[in-house]
N, C-alpha and C positions, 0 to 999 in steps of 0.2 A: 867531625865537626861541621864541614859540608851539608851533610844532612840538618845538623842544627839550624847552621844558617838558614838553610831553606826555608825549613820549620818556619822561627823566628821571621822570614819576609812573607812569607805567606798568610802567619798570623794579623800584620799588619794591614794588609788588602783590605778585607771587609773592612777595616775603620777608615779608610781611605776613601773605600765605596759606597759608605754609609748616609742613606738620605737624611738632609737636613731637616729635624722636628719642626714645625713654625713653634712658635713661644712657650722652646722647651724648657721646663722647671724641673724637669727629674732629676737635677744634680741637688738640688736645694735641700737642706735641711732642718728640722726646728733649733738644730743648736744653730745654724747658721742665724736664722732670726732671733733668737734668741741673744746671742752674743750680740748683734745690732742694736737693739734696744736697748742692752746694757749700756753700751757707747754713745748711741746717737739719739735717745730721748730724754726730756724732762723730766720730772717725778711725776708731774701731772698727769702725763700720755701714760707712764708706766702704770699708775694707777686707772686707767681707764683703760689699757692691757688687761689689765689684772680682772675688769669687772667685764671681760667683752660678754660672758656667758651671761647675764643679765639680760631677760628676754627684751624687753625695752630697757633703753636707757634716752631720759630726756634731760638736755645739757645745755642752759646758758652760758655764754661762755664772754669774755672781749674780744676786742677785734686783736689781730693780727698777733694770735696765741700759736698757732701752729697749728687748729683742732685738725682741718680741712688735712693737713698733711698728713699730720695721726693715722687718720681716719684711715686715706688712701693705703698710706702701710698694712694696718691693721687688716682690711678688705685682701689684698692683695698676698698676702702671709696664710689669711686663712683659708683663702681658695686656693694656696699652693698646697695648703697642706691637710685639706678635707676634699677639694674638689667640688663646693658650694658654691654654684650661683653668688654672686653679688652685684645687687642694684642701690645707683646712686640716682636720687630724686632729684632735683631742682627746679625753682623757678622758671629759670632759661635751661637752653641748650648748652650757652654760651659758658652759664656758672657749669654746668653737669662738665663739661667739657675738662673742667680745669681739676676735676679729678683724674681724670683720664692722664692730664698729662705729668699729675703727680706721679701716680705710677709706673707710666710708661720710664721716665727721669731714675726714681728709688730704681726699677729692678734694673735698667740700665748702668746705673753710675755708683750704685752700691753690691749689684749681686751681678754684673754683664751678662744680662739677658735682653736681648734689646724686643720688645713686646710688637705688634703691629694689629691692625683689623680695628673696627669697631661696631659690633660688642667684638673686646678682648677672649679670645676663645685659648684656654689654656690648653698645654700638651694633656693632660690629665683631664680633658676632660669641663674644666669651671672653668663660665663665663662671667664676665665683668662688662656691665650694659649702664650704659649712661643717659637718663631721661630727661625730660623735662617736663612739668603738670600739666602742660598744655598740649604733652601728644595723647591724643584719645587713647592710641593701644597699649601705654604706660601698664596699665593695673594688667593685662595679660601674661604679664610674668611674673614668676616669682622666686624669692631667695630672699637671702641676708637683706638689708635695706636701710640706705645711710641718707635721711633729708636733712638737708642741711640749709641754714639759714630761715628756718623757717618762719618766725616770726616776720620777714619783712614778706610771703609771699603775697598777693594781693586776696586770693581767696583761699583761704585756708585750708575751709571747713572742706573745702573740693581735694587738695592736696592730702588729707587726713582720710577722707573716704577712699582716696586711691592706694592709699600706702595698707590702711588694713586690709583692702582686697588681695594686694602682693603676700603679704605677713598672716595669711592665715592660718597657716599649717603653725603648729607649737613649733614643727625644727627650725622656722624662720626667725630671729631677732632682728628688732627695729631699733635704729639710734637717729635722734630726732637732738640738731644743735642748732643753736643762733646766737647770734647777737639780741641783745632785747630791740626792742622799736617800743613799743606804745601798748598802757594796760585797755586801751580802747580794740586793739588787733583779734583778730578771731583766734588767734592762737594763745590768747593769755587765761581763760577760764580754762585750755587744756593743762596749761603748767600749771596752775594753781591747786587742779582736782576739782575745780568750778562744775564743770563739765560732766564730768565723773559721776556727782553726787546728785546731779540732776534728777528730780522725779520719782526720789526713793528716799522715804524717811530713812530708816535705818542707815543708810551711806550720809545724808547729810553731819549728822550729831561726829562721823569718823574727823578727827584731829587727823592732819599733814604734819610732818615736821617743817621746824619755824624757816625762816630763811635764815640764820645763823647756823642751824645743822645742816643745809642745802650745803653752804658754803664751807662746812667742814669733811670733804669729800665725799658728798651727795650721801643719799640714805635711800632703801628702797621705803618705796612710797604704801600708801595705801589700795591704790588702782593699780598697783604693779609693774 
């Protein structure tokens, strides 16, 4: 039994010895999120779970819904568990920021991983990089891609051009949310399909669903 013991303490060593990962996920699993979502989301977030493989998804939303929270989970779940890139666009620094501390908060205070760095570099691998429209080297990267608040940005159409440069590849998906502002905003011919159907008979004569089907948990669109 001596022996045993030995065994038994020597087994121990290495895990005693063992360097600490930075913002290691490898204990994480999909039933772990999984079973979170069950518990800790709305119907609303679960259904927009449910539709993350929708290559674009573009989402009016009200204010103080929880999207921005959502999101950060959702982002932060799927780079644990594919190892994809995820970039979040903003206005500011300031707003990109406050995803960052969503996440950093969920993996801390729901899964104890406490996160650090920014961009987020995961043990596996995916990075989690927080922009804003106004850094030039924005559109140099690319991945997953969460703009948020877009309608109030001041130039849209600049914001739009730099998120399709990110989202070029088919494996990228783009989620594009806001609060409304104004049918005057550069960003309202894009919700509409205005935009879209620009310059092309045949796209104009295409029907959108109404805004009552919008609001019966969105629909894909005609522009995709």
């Amino acid at each position: 039994s001596g022996q045993a013991d030995a065994r038994d303490s020597n087994d121990d060593e290495p895990r005693r010895k063992r360097k600490y990962k930075k913002n290691d996920i490898s204990s994480l699993t999909q039933e772990d999120f999984d079973a979170w979502a069950d518990e800790h989301l709305f119907e609303y977030q679960k259904h927009l779970r449910r539709n993350i493989g929708q290559l674009v998804r573009n989402i009016l939303k009200s204010r103080q819904i929880g999207a921005t929270w959502y999101f950060a989970f959702e982002a932060f779940e799927n780079a644990v568990m594919t190892g994809d890139p995820q970039i979040f666009l903003s206005a500011s620094k300031a707003q990109a920021e406050v995803f960052r501390s969503y996440i950093v908060n969920i993996a801390e205070q729901y899964f104890g991983i406490t996160l650090t760095g920014n961009p987020i570099r995961l043990s596996n691998g995916a990075e989690l990089r927080f922009l804003s429209t106004n850094k030039n080297t924005a559109q140099s990267y690319s991945g997953h891609l969460y703009c948020d608040e877009y309608f109030w940005v001041p130039n849209f159409t600049k914001l739009n051009e730099v998120a399709s440069a990110m989202a070029t590849h088919d494996k990228w998906r783009t989620t594009y949310f806001s609060t409304p502002s104004a049918k005057t905003h550069q960003a309202y011919p894009f919700w509409t399909g205005d935009e879209w159907k620009q310059g092309s008979k045949k796209r104009t004569a295409i029907k959108f669903p109404t805004f009552d089907e919008l609001r019966d948990g969105g629909r894909v669109c005609p522009d995709g």
